[in-house]
Backbone and ligand atoms as CSV (ligand in chain L), in Angstrom:
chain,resi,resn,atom,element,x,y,z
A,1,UNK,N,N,130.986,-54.935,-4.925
A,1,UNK,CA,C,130.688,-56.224,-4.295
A,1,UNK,C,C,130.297,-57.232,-5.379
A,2,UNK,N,N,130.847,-58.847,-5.646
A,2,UNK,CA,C,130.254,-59.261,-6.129
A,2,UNK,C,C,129.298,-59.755,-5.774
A,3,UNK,N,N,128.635,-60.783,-6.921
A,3,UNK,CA,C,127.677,-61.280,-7.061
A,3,UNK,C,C,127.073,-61.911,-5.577
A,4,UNK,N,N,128.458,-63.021,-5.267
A,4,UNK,CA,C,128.423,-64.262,-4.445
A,4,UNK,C,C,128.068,-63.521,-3.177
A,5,UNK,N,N,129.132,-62.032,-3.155
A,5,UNK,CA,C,128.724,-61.779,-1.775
A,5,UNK,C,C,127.878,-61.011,-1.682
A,6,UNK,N,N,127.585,-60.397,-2.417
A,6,UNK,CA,C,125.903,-60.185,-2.137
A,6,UNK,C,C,124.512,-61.105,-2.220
A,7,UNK,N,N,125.120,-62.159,-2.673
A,7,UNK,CA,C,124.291,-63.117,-2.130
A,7,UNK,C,C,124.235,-63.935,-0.639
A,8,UNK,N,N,125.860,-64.149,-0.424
A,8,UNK,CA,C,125.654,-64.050,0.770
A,8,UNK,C,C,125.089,-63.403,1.921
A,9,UNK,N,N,125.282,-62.011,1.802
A,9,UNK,CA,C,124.266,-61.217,2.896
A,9,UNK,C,C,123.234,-61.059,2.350
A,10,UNK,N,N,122.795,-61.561,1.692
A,10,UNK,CA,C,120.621,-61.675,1.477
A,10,UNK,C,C,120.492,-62.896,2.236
A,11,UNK,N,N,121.114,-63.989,2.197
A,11,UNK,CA,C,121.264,-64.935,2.798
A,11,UNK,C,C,121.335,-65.036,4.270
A,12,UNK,N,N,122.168,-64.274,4.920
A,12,UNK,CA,C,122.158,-63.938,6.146
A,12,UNK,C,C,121.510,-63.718,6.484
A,13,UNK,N,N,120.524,-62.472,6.124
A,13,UNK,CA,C,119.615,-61.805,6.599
A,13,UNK,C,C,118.600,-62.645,6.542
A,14,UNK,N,N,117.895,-63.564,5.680
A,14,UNK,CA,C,116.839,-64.436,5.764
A,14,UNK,C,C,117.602,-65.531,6.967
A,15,UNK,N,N,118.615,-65.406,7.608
A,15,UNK,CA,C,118.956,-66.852,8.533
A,15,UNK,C,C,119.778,-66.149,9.893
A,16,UNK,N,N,118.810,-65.462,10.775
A,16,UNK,CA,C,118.878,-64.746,12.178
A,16,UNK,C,C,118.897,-65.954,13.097
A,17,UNK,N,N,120.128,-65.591,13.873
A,17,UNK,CA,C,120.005,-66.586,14.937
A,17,UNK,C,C,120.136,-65.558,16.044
A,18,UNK,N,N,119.113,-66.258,17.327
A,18,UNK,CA,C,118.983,-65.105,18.131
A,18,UNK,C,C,118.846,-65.875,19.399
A,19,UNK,N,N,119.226,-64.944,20.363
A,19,UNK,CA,C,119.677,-65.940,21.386
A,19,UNK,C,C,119.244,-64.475,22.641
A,20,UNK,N,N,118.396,-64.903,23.698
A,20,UNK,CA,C,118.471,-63.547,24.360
A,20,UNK,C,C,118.386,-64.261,25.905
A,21,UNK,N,N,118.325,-63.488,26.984
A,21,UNK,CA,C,118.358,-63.461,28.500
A,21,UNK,C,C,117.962,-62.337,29.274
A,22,UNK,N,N,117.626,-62.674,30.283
A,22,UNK,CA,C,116.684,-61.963,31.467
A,22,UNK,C,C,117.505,-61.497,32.253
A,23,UNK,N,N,117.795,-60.256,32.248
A,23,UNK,CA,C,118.801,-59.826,33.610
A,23,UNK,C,C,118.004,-59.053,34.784
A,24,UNK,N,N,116.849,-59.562,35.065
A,24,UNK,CA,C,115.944,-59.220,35.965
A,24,UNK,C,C,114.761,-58.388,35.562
A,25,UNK,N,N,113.768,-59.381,34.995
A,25,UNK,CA,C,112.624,-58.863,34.647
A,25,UNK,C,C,111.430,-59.398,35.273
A,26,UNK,N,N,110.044,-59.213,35.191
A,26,UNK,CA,C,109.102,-59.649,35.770
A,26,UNK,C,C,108.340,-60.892,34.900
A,27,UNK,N,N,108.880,-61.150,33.791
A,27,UNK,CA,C,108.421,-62.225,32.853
A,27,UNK,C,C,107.377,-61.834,31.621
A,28,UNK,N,N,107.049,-60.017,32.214
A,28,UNK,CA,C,106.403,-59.918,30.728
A,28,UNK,C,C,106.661,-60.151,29.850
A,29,UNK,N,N,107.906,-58.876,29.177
A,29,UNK,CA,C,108.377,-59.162,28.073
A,29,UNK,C,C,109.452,-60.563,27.785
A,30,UNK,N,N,109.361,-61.587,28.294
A,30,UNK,CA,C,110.096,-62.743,28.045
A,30,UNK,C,C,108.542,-63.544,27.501
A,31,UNK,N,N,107.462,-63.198,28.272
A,31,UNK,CA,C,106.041,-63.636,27.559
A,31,UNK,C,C,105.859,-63.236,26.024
A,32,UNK,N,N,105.861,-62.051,25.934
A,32,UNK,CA,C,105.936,-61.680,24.519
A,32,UNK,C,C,106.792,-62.584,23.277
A,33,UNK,N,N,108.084,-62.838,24.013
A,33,UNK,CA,C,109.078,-63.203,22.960
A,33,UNK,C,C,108.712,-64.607,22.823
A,34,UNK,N,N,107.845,-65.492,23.913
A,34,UNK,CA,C,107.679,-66.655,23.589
A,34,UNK,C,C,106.903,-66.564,22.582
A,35,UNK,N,N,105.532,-65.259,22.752
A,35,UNK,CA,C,104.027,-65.544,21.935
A,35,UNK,C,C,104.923,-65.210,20.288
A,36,UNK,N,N,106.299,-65.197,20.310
A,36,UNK,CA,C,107.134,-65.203,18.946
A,36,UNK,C,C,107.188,-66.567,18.202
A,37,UNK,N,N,107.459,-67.296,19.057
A,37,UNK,CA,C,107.525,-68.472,19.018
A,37,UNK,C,C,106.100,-69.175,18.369
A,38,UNK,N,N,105.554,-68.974,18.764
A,38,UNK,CA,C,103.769,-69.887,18.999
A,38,UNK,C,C,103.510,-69.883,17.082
A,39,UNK,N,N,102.169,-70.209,17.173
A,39,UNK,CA,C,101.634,-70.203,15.788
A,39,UNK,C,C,101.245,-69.207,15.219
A,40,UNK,N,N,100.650,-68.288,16.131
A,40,UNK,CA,C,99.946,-66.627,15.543
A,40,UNK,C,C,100.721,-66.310,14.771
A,41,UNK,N,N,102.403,-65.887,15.343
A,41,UNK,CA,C,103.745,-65.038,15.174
A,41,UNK,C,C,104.386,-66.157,14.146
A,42,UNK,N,N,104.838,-67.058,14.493
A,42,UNK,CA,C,105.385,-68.232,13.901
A,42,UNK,C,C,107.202,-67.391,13.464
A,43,UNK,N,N,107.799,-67.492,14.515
A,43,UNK,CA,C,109.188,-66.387,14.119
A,43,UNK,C,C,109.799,-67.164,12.992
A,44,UNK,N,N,110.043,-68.524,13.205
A,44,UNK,CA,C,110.744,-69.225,11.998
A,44,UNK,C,C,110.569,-68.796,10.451
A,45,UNK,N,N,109.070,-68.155,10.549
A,45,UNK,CA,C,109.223,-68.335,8.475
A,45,UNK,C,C,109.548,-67.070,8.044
A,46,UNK,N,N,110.189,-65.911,9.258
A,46,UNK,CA,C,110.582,-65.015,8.784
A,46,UNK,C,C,112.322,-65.764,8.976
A,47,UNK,N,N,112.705,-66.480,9.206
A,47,UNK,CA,C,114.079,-66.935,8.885
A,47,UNK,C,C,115.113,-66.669,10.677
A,48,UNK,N,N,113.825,-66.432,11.314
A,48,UNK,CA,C,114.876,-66.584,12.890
A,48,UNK,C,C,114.469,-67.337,13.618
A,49,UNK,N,N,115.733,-67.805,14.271
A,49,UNK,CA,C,115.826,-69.062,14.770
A,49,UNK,C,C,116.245,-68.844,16.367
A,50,UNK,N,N,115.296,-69.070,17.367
A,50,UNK,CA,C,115.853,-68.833,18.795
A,50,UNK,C,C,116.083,-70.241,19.414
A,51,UNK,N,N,117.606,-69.801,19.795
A,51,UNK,CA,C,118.437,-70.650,20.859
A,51,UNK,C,C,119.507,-70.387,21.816
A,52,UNK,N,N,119.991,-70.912,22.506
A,52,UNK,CA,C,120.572,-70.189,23.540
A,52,UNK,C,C,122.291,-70.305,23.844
A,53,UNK,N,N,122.427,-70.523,22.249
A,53,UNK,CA,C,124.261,-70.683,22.561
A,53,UNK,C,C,124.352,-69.296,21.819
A,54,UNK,N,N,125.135,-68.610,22.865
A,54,UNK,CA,C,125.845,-67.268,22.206
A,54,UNK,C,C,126.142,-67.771,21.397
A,55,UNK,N,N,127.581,-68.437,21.263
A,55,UNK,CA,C,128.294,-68.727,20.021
A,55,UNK,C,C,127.528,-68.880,18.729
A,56,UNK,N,N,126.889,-69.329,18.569
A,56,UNK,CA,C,126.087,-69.519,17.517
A,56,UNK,C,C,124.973,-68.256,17.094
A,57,UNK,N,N,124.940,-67.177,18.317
A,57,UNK,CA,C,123.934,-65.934,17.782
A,57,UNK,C,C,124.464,-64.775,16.956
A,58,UNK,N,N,123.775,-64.136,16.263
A,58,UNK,CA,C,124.248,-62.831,15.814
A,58,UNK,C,C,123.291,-61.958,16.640
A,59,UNK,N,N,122.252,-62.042,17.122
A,59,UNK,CA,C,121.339,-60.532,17.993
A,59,UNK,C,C,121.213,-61.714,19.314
A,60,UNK,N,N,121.235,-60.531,20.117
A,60,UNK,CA,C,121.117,-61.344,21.661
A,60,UNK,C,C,119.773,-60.342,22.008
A,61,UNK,N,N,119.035,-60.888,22.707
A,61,UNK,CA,C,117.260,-59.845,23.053
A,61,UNK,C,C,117.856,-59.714,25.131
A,62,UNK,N,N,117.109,-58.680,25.070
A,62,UNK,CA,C,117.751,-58.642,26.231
A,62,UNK,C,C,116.372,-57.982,27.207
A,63,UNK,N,N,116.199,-58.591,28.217
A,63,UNK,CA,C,114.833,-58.045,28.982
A,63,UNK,C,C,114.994,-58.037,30.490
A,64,UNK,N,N,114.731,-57.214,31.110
A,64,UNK,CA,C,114.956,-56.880,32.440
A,64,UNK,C,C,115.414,-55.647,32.801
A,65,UNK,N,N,115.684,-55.027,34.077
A,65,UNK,CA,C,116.209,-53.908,34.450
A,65,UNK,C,C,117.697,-53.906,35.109
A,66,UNK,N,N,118.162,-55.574,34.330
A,66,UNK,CA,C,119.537,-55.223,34.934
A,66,UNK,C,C,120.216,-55.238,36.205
A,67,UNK,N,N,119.840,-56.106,37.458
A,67,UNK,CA,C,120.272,-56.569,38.647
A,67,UNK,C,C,121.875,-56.345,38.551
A,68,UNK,N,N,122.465,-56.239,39.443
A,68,UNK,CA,C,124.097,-55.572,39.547
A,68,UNK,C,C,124.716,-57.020,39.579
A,69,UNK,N,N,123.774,-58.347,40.009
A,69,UNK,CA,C,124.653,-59.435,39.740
A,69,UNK,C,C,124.753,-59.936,37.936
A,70,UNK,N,N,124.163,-59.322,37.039
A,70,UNK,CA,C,124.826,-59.246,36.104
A,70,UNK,C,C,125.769,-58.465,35.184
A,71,UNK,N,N,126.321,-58.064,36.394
A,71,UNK,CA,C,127.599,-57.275,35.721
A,71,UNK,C,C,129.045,-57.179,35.145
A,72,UNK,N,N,129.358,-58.721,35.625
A,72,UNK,CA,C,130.323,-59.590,34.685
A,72,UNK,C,C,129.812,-60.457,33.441
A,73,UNK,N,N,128.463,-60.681,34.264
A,73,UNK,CA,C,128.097,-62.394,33.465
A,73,UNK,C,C,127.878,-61.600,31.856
A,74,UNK,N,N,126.380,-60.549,31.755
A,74,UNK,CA,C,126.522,-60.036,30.883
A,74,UNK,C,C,127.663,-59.827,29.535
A,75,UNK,N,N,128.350,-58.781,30.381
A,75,UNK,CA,C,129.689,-58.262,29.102
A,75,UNK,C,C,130.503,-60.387,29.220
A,76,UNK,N,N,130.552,-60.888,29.553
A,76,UNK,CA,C,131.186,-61.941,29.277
A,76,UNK,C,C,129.985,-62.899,28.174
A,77,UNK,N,N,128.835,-63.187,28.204
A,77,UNK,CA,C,127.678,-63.489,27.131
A,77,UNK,C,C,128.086,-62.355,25.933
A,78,UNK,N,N,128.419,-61.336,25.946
A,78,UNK,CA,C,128.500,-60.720,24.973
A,78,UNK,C,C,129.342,-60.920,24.287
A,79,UNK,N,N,130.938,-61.371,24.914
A,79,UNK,CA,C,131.880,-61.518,24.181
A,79,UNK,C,C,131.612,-62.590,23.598
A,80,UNK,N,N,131.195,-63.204,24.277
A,80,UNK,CA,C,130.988,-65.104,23.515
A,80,UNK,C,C,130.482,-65.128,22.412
A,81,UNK,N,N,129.377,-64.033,21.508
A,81,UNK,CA,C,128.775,-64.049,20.244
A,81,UNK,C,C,129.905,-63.160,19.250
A,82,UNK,N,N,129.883,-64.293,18.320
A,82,UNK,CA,C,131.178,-63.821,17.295
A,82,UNK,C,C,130.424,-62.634,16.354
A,83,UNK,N,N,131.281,-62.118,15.483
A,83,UNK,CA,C,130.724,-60.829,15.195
A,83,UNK,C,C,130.255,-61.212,13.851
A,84,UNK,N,N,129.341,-60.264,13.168
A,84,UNK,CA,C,128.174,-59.416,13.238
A,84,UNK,C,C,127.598,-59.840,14.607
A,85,UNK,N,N,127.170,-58.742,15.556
A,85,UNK,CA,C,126.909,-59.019,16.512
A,85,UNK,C,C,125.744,-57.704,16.993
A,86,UNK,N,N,124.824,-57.631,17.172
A,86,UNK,CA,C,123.459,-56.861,17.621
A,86,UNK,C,C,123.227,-57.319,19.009
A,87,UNK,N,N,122.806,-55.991,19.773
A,87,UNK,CA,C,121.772,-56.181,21.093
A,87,UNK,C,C,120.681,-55.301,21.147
A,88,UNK,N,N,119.543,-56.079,21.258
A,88,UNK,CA,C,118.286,-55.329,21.313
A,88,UNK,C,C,117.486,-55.494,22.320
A,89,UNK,N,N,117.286,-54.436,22.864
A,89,UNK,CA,C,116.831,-54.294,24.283
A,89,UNK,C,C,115.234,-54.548,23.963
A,90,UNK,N,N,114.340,-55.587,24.741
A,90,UNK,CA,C,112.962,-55.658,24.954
A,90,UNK,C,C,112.108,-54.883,26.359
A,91,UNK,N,N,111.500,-54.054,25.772
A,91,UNK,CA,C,110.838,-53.144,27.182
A,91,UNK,C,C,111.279,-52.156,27.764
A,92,UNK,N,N,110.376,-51.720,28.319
A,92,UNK,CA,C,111.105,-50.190,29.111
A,92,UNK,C,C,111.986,-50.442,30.434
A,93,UNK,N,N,112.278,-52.052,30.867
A,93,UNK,CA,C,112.891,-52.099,32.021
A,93,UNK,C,C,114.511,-51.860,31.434
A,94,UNK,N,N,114.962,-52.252,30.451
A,94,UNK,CA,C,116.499,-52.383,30.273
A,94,UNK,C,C,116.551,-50.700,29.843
A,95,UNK,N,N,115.822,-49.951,29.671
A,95,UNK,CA,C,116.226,-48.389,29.298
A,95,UNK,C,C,116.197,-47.650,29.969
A,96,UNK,N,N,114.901,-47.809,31.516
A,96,UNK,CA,C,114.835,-47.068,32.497
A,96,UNK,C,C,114.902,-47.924,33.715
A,97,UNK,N,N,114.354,-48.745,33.623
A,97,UNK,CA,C,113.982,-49.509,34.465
A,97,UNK,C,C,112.730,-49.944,35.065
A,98,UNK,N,N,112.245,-49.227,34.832
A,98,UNK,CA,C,110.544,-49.027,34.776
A,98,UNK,C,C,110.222,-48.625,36.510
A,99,UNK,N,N,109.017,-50.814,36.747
A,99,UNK,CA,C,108.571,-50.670,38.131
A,99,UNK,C,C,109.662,-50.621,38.985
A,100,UNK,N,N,110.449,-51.360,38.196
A,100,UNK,CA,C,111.496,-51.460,39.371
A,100,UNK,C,C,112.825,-50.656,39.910
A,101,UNK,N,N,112.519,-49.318,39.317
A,101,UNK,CA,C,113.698,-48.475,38.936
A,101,UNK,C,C,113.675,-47.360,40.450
A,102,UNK,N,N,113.372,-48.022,41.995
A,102,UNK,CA,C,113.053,-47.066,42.669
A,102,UNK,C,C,113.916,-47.013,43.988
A,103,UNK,N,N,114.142,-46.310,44.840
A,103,UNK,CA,C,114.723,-45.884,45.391
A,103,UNK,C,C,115.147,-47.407,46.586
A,104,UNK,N,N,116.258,-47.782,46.619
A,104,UNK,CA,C,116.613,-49.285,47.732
A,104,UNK,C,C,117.002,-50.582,46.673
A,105,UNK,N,N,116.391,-49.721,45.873
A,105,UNK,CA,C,116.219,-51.342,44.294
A,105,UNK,C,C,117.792,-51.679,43.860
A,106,UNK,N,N,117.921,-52.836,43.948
A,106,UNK,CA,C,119.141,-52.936,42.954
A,106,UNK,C,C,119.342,-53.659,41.915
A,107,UNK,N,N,118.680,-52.275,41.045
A,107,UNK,CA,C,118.889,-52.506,39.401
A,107,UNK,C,C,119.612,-51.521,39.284
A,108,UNK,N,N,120.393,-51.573,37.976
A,108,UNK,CA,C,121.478,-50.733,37.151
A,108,UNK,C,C,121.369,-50.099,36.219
A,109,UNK,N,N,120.205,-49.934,35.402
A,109,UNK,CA,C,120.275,-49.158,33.991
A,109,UNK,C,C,120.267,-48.214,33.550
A,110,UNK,N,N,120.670,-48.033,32.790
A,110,UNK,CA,C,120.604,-48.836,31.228
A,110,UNK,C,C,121.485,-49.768,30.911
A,111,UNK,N,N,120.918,-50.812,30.312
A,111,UNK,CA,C,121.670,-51.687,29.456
A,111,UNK,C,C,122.839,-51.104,28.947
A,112,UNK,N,N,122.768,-50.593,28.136
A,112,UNK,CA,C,123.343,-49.641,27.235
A,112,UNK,C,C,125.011,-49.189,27.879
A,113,UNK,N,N,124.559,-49.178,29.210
A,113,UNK,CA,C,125.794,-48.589,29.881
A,113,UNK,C,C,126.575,-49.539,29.927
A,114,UNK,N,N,126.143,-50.831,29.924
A,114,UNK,CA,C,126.866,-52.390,30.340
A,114,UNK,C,C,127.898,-52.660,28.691
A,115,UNK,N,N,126.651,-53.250,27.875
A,115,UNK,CA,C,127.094,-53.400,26.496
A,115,UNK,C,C,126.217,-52.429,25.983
A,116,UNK,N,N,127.115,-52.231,24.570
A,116,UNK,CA,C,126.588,-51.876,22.954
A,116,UNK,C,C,125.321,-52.416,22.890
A,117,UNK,N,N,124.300,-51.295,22.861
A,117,UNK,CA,C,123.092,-51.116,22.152
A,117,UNK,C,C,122.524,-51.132,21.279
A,118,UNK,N,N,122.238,-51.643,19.776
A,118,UNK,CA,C,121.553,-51.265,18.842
A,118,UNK,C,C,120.368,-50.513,18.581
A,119,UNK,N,N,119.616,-51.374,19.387
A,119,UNK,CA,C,118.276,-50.998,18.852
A,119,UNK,C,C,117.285,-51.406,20.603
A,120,UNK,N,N,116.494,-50.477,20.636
A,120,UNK,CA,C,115.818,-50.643,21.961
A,120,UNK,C,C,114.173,-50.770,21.643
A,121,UNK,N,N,113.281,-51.391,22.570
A,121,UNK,CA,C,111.683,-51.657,22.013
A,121,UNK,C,C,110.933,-51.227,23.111
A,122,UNK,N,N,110.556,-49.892,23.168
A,122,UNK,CA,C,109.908,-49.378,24.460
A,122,UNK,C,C,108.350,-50.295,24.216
A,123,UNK,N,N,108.118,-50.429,25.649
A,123,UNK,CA,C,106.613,-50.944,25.831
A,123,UNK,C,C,106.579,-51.588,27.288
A,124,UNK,N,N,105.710,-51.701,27.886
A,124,UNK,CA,C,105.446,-52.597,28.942
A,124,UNK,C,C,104.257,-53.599,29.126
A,125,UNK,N,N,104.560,-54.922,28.402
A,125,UNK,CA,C,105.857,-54.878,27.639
A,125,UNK,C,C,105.224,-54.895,25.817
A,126,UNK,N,N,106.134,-54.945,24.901
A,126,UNK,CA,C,106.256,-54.333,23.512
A,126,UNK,C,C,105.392,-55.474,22.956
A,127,UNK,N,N,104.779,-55.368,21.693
A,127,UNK,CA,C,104.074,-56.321,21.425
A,127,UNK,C,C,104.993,-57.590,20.062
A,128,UNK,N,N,104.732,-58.974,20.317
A,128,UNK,CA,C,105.331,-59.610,19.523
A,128,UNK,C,C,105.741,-58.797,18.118
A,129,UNK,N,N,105.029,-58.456,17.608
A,129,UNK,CA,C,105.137,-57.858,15.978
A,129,UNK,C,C,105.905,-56.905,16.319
A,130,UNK,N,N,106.313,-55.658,17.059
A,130,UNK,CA,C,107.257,-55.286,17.495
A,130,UNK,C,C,108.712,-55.986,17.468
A,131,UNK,N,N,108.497,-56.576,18.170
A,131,UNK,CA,C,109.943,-57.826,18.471
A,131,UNK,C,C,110.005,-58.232,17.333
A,132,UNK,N,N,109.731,-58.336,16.648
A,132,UNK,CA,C,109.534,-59.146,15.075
A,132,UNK,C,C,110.189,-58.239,14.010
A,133,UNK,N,N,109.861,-56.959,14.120
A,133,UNK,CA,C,109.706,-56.294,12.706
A,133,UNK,C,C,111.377,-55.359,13.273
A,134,UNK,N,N,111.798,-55.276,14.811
A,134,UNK,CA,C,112.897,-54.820,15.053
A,134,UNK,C,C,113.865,-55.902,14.827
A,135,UNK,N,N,113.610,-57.166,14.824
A,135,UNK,CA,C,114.700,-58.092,14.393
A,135,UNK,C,C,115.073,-58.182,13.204
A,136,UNK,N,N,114.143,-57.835,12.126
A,136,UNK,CA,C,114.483,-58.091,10.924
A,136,UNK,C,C,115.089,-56.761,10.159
A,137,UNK,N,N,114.494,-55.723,10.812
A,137,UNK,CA,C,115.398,-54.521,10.402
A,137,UNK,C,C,116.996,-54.528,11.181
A,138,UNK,N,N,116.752,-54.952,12.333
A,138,UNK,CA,C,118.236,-54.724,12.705
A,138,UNK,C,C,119.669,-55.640,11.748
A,139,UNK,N,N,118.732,-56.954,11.631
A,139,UNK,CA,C,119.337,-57.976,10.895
A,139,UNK,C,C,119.775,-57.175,10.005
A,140,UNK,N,N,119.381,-56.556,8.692
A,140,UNK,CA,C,118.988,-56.195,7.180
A,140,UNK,C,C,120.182,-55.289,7.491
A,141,UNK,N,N,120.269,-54.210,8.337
A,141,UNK,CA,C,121.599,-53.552,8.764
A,141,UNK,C,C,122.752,-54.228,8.884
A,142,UNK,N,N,122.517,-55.425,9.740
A,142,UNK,CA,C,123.996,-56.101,10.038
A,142,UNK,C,C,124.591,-56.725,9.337
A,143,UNK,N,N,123.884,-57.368,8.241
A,143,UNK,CA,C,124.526,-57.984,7.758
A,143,UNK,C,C,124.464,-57.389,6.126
A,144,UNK,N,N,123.947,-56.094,5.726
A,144,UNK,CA,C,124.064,-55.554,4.483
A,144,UNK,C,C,125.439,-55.581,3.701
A,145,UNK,N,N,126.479,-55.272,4.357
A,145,UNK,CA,C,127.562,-54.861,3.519
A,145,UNK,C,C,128.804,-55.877,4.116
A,146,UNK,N,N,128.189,-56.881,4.666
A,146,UNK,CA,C,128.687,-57.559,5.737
A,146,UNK,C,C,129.845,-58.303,4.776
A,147,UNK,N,N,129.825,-59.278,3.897
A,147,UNK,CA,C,131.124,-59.520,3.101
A,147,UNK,C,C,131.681,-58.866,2.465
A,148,UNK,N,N,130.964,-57.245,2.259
A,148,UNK,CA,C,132.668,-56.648,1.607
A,148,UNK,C,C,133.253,-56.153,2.121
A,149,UNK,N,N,133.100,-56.017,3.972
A,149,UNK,CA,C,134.443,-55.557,4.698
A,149,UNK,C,C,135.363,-56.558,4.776
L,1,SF4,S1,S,109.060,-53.658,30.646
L,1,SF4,FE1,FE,107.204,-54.134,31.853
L,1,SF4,S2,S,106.554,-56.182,31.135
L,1,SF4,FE2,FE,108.706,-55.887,30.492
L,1,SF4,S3,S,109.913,-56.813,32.166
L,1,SF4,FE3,FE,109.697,-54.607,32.604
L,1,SF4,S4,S,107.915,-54.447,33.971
L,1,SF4,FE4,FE,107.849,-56.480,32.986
């Protein structure tokens, strides 16, 4: 690899764009990902940037247990993010489903079964620094060897 492109993916990796959605959660873990946002966490000066155009994401965060009315919309948000492309599941609802995983319910999970999984963050729900320290490892993966394929 040269130089350039290994500078490029150090580069990458300091510049995460992340873009995520609720496919039926109770608002915990979407609480968490804001307290990312805030001043405590401050997500920006680790180099990620949350907004909500697929097109423009490389990791999509994903929180909820998965309602059956997202079962097009989903895999169609997924296609829309160009590749290097990560999904990281927030909480125990997108892996099991948790409270809501019970008998009449209509949730679907796992995530996993819908789209490609990377990386999952058990908790109910997971704590910011969690969400934090799985974005930047997943990043550091995706985009490692990323210009010399
Ligand atoms: S994992 Fe817990 S906090 Fe997160 S959405 Fe599910 S029930 Fe709510």
């Amino acid at each position: 690899m040269s130089f350039l492109q290994s500078l490029k993916n150090n580069v990458r990796q300091r510049s995460i764009h992340v873009c995520y959605v609720n496919v039926g959660s109770c608002n915990g873990c979407d609480i968490e990902i804001l307290a990312c946002l805030a001043p405590r966490y401050d997500i920006e000066q680790y180099g990620i940037y949350v907004h909500n155009n697929p097109r423009e994401a490389d990791i999509l965060l994903i929180t909820g247990a998965f309602c059956e009315q997202w079962e097009d919309k989903l895999a169609d948000l997924w296609d829309k993010i160009p590749e290097p492309k990560a999904a990281v599941t927030i909480g125990n609802c997108p892996v099991s489903g948790c409270v809501f995983n019970r008998r009449g319910s209509f949730v679907d999970p796992p995530v996993s079964k819908h789209i490609p999984v990377t990386a999952s963050i058990p908790g109910c729900p997971p704590r910011p620094t969690e969400i934090l320290s799985t974005i930047l490892s997943v990043a550091s993966e995706l985009f490692k060897d990323y210009e010399d394929k």
